[in-house]
Structures are given as structure tokens and as C-alpha cells.
C-alpha positions as CSV (number, residue, x, y, z in Angstrom):
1,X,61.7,138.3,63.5
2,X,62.6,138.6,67.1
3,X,64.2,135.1,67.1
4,X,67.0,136.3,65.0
5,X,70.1,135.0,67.1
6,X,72.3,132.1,68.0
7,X,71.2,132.0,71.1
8,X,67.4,132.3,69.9
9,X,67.2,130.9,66.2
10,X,63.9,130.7,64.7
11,X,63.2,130.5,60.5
12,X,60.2,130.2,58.2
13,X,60.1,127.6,55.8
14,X,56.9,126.8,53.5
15,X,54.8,128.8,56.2
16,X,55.7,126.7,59.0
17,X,57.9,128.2,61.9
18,X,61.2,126.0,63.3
19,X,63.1,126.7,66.4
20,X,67.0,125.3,65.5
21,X,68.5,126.6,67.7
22,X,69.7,123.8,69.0
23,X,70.1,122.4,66.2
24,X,73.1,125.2,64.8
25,X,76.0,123.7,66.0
26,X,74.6,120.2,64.5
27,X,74.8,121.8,60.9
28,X,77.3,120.4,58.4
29,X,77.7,123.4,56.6
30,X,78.4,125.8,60.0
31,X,76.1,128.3,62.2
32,X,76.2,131.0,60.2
33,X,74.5,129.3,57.2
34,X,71.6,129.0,59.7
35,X,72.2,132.2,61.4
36,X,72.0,134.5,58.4
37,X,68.1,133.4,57.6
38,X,67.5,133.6,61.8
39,X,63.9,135.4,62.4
40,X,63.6,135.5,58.0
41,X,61.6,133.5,55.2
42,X,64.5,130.9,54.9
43,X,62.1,129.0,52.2
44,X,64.0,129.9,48.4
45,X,67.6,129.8,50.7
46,X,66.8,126.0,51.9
47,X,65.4,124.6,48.7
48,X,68.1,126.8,46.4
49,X,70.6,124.6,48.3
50,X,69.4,121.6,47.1
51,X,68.8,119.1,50.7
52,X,68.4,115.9,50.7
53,X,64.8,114.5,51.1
54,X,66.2,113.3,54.6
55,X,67.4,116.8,55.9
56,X,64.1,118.1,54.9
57,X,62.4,115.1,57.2
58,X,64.8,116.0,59.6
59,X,64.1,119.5,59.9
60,X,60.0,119.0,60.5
61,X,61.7,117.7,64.2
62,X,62.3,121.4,64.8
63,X,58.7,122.5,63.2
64,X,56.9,124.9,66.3
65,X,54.2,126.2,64.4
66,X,52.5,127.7,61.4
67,X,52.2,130.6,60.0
68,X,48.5,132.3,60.4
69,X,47.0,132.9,57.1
């Protein structure tokens, strides 16, 4: 939750943790589309959006870690 920032962007997706934040000014929909799940569970967000199977490929490039069960 700490990683909440542009600066220092960090989401949850399917219980795996990804640090974009290098990847936020890469995003074809803008920042703040990233920004507003930074340091959250980003998991209904993401799929509610409907990405491609290649953005979802793409986005295990970012993957830093999973979360402890």
C-alpha cells in the first residue's frame, strides 16, 4: 500500500505484485488509469476492462512477487 504513487507504482493483480512504474507513461489509456489502483487490488479493475491476451502477457514483465498466502 505504500507503493501508491507515480513516482512509486506498485498493484496486485491475481495475487501477484507488479512494479509499473515505469511502465505509466507507456499506457495507452494515460497515468492516472494506473495511478488510481497504485498500492490496491487492481484485479476486477484490469479484467473489467477487457485487455487483450497480449497486454496481460505484457504486464507479467512487471510481475515482482506474490502475494504470501
Amino acid at each position: 500500500a505504500i507503493h501508491n504513487s507515480k513516482e512509486d507504482c506498485w498493484f496486485v493483480y491475481k495475487n501477484a505484485v507488479y512494479d509499473v512504474t515505469k511502465f505509466i507513461s507507456l499506457h495507452p489509456a494515460g497515468p492516472s488509469s494506473i495511478i488510481d489502483y497504485a498500492g490496491l487490488d487492481s484485479t476486477l479493475a484490469f479484467d473489467q476492462v477487457g485487455h487483450s491476451i497480449s497486454a496481460q502477457n505484457w504486464l507479467f514483465k512487471y510481475k515482482i512477487g506474490n502475494i504470501a498466502k
